[in-house]
TIKE-569665 format. One record per residue: residue in one letter; residue number from 1; x, y, z of N, C-alpha, C in turn. Coordinates in nm, 3 decimals. Each point is the difference from the previous one (the first is absolute). Layout:
! residues N
<rec type="a" seq="NUM" n_x="X" n_y="Y" n_z="Z" ca_x="X" ca_y="Y" ca_z="Z" c_x="X" c_y="Y" c_z="Z"/>
...
//
This chain:
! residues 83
<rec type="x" seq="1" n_x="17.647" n_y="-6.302" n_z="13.762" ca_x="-0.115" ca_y="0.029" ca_z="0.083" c_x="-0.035" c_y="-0.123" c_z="0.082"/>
<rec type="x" seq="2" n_x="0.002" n_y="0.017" n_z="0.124" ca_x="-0.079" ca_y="-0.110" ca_z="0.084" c_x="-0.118" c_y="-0.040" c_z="0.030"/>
<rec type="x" seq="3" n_x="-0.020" n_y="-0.130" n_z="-0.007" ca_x="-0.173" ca_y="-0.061" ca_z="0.018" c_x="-0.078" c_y="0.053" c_z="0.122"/>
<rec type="x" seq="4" n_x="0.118" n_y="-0.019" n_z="0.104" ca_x="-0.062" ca_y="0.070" ca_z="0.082" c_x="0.057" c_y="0.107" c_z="0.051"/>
<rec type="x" seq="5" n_x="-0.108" n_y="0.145" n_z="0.045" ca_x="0.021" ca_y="0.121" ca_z="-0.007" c_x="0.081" c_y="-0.002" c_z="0.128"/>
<rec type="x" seq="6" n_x="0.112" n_y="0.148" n_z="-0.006" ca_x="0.062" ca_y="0.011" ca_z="0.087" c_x="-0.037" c_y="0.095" c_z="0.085"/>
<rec type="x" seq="7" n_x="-0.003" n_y="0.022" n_z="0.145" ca_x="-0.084" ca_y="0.114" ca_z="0.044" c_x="0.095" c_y="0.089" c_z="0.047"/>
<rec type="x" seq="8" n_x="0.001" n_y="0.101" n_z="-0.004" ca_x="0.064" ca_y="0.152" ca_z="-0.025" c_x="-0.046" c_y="0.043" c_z="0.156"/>
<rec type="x" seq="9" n_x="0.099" n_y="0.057" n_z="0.040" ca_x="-0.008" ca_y="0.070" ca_z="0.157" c_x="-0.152" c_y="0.063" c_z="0.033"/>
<rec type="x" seq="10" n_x="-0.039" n_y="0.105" n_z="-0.102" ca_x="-0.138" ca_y="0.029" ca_z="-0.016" c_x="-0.114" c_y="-0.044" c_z="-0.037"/>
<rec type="x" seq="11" n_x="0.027" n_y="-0.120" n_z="-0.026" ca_x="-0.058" ca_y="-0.103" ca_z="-0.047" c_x="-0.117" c_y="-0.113" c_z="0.082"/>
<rec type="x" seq="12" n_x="0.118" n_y="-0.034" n_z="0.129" ca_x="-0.003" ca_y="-0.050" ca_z="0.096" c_x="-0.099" c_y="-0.011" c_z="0.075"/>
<rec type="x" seq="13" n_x="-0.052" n_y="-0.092" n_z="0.099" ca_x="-0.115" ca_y="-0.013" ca_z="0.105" c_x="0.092" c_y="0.011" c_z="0.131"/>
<rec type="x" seq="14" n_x="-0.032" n_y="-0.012" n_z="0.065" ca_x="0.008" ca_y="0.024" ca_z="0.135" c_x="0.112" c_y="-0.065" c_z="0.035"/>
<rec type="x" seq="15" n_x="-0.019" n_y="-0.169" n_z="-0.010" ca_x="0.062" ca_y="-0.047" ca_z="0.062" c_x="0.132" c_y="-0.050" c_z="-0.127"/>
<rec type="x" seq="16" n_x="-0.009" n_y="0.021" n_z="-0.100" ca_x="0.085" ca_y="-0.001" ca_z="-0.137" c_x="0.124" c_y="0.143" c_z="0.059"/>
<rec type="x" seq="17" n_x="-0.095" n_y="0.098" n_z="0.039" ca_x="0.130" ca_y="0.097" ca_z="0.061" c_x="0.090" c_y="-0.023" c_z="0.115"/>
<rec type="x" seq="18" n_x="-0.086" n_y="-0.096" n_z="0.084" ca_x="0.089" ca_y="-0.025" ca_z="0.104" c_x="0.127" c_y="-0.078" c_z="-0.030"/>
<rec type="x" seq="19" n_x="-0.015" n_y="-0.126" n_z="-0.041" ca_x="0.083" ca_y="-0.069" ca_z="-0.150" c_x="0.129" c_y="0.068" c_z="-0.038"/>
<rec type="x" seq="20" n_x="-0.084" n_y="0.077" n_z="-0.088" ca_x="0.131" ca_y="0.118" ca_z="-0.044" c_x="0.080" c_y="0.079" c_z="0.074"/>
<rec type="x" seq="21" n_x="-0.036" n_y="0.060" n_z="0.129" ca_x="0.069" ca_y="0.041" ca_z="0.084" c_x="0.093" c_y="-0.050" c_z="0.103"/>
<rec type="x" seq="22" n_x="-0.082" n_y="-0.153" n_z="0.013" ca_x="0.113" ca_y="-0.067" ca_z="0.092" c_x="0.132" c_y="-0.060" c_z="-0.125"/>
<rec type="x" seq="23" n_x="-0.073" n_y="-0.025" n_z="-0.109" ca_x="0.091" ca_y="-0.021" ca_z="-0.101" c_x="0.174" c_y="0.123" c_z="-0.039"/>
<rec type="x" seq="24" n_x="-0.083" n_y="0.141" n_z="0.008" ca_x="0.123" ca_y="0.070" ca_z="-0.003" c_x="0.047" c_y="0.019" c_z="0.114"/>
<rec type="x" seq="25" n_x="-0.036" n_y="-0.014" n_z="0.142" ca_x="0.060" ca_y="-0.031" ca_z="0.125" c_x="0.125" c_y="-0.056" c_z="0.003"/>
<rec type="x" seq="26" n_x="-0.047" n_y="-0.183" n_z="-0.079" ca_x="0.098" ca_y="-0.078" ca_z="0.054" c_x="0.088" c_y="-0.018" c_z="-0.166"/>
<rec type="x" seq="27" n_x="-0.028" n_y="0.003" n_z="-0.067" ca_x="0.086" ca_y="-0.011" ca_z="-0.153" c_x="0.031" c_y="0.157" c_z="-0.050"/>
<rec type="x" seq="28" n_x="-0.047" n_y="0.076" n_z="0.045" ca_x="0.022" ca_y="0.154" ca_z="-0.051" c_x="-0.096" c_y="0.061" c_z="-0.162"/>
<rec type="x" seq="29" n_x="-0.072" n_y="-0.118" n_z="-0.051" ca_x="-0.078" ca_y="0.007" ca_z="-0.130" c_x="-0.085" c_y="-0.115" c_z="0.010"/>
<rec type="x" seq="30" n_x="-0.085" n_y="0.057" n_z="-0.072" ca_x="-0.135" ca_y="-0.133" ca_z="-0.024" c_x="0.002" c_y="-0.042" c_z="-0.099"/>
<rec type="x" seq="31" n_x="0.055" n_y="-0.109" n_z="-0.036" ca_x="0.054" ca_y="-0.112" ca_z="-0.128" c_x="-0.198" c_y="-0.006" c_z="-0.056"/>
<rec type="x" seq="32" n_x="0.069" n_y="-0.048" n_z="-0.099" ca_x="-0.173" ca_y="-0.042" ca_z="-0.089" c_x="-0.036" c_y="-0.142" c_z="0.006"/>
<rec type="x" seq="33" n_x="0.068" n_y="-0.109" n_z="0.062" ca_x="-0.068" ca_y="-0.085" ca_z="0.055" c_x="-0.071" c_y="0.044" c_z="0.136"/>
<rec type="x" seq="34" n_x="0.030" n_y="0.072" n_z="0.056" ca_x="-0.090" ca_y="0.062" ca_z="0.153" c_x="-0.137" c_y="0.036" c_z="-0.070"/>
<rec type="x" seq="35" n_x="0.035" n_y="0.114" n_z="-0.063" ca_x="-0.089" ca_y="0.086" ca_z="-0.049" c_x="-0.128" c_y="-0.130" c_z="-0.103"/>
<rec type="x" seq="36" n_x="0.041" n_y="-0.082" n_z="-0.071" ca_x="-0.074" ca_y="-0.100" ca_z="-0.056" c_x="-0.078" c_y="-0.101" c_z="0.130"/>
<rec type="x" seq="37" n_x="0.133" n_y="-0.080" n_z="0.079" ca_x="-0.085" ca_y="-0.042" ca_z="0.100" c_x="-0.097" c_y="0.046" c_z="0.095"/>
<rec type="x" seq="38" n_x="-0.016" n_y="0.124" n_z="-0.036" ca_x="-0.124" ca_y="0.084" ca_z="0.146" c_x="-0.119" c_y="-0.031" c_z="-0.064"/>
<rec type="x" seq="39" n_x="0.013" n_y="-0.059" n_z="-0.111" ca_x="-0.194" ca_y="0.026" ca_z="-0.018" c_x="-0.005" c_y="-0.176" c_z="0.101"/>
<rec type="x" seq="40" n_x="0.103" n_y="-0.078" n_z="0.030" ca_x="-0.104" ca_y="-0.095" ca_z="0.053" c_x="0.136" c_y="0.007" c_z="0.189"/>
<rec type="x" seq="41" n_x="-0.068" n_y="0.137" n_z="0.067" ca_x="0.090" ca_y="-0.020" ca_z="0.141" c_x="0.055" c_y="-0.096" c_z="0.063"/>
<rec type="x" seq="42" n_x="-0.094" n_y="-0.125" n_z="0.044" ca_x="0.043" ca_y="-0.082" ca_z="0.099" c_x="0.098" c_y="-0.066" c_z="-0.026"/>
<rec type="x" seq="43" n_x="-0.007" n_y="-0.023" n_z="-0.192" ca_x="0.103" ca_y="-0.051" ca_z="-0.084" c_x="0.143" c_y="0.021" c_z="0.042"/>
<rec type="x" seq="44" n_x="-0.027" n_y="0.183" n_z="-0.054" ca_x="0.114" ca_y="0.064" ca_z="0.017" c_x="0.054" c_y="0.064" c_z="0.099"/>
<rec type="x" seq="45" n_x="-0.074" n_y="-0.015" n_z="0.115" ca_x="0.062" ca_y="0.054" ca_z="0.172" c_x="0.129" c_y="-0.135" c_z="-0.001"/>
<rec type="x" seq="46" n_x="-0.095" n_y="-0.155" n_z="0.007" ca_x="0.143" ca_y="-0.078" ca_z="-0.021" c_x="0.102" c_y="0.009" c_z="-0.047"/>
<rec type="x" seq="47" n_x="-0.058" n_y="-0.045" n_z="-0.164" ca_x="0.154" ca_y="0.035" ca_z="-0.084" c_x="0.081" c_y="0.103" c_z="0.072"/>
<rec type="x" seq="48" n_x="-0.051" n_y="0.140" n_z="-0.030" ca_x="0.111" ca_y="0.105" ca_z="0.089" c_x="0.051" c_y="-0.069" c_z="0.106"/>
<rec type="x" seq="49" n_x="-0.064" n_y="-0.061" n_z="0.096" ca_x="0.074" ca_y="-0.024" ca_z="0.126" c_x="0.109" c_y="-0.075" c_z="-0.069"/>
<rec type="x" seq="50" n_x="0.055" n_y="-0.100" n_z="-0.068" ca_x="0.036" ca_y="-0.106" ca_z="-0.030" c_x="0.108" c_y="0.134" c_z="-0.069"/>
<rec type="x" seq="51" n_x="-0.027" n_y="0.021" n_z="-0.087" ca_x="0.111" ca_y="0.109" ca_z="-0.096" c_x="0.097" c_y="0.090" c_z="0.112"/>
<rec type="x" seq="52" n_x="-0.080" n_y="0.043" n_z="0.114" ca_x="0.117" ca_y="0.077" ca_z="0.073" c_x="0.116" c_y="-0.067" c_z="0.087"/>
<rec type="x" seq="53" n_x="-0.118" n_y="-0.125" n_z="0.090" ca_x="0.072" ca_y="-0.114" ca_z="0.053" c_x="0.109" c_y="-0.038" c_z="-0.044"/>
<rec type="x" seq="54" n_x="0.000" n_y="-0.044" n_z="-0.098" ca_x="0.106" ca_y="-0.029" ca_z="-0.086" c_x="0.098" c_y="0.051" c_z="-0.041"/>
<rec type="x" seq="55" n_x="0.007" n_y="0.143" n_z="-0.003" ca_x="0.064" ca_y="0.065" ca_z="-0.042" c_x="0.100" c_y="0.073" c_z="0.111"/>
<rec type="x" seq="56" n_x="-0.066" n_y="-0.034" n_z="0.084" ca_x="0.051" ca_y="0.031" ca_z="0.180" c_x="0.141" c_y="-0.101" c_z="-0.006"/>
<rec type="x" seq="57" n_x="0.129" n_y="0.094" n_z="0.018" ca_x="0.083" ca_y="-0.162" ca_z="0.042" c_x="0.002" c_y="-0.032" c_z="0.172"/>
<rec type="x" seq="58" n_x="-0.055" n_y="0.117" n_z="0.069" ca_x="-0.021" ca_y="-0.104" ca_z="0.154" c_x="-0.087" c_y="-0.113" c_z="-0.039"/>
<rec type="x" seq="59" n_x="-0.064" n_y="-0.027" n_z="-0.051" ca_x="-0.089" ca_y="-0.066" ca_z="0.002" c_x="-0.011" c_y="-0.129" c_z="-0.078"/>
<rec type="x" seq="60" n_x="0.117" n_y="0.037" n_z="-0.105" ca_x="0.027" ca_y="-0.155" ca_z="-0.080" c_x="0.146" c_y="-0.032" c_z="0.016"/>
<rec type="x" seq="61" n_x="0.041" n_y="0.070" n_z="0.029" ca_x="0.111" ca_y="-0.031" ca_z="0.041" c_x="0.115" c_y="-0.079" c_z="-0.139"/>
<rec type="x" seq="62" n_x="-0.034" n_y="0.018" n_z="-0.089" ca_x="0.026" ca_y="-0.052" ca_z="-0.103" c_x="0.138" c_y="0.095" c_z="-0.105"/>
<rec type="x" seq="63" n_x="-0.047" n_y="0.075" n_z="-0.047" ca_x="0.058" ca_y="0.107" ca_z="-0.038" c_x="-0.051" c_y="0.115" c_z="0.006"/>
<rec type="x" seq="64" n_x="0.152" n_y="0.111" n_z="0.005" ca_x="-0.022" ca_y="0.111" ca_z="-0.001" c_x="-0.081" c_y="0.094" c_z="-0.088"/>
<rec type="x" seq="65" n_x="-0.136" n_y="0.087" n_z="0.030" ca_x="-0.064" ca_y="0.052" ca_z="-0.065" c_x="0.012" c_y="0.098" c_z="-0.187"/>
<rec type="x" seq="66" n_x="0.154" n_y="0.007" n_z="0.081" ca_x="0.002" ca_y="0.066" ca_z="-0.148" c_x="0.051" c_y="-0.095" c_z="-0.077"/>
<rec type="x" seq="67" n_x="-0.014" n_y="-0.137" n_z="0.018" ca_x="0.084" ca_y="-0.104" ca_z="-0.082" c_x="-0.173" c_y="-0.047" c_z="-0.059"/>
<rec type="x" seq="68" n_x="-0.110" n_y="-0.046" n_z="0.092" ca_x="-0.108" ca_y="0.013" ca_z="-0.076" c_x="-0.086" c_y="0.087" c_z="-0.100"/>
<rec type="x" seq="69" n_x="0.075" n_y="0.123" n_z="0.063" ca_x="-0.096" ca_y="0.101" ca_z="-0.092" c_x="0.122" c_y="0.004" c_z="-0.151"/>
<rec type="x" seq="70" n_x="0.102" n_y="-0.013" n_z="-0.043" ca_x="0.058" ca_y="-0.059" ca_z="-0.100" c_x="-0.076" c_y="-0.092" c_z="-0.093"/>
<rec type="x" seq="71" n_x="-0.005" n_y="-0.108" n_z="0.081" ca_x="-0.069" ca_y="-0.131" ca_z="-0.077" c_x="-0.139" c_y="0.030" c_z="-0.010"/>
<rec type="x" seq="72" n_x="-0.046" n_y="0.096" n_z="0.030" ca_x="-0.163" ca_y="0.033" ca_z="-0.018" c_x="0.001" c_y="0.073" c_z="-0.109"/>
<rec type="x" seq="73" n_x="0.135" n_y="0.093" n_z="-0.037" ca_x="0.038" ca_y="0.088" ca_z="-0.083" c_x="0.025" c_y="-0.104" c_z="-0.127"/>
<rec type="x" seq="74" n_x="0.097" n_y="-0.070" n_z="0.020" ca_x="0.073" ca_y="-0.096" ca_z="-0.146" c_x="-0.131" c_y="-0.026" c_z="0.008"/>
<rec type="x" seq="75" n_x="-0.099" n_y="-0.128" n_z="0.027" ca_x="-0.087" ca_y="-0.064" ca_z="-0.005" c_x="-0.141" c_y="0.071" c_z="-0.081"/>
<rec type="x" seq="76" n_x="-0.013" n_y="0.140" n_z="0.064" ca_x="-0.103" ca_y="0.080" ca_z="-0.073" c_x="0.080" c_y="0.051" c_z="-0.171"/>
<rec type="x" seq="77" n_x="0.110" n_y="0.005" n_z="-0.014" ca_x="0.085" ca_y="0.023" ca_z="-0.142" c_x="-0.006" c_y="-0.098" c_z="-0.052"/>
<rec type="x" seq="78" n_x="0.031" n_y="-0.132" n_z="0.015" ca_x="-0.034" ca_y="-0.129" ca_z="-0.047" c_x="-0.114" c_y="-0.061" c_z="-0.049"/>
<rec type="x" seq="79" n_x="-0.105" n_y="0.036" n_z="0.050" ca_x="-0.132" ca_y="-0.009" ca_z="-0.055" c_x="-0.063" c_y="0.128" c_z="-0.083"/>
<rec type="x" seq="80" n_x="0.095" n_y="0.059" n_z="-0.036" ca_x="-0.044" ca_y="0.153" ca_z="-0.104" c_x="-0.041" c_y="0.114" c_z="0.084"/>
<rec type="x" seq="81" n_x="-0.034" n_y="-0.047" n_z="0.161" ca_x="-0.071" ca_y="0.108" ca_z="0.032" c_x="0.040" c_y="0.116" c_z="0.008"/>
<rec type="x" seq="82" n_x="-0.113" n_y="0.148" n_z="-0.057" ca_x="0.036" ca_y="0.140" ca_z="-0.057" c_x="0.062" c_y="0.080" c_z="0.134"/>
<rec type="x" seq="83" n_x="-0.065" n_y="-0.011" n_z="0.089" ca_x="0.050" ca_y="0.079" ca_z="0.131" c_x="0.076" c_y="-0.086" c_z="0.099"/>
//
């Protein structure tokens, strides 16, 4: 159980839905760090920006996207995480 509550699609305020929607826009699902970071927005309008940026390879030019979303994969298995 988490300390802090997670908010549920119906759950949501206004601008917590907008969040979620641009969230399944651009990732196709709303991860539960989104859904946790909406209770504080301005927070989490950044972060998001920063999470997609990144994940963009025009934009980092670094490696190929599905080579990050791997290491996001090992990395979330490595620390136990359930999903």
């Amino acid at each position: 159980m988490s300390l802090i509550p997670i908010p549920t699609d119906d759950e949501a305020n206004p601008l917590q839905k907008s969040m979620f929607e641009h969230s399944k826009k651009i990732l196709g699902r709303v991860a539960n760090a989104v859904r946790v970071g909406s209770h504080t927005p301005k927070l989490m309008q950044s972060l998001f920006g920063f999470i997609v940026s990144s994940l963009r390879q025009e934009i980092t030019e670094n490696l190929p996207v599905r080579t990050k979303c791997l290491t996001i994969i090992k990395t979330s298995t490595l620390n136990g995480c359930a999903y």
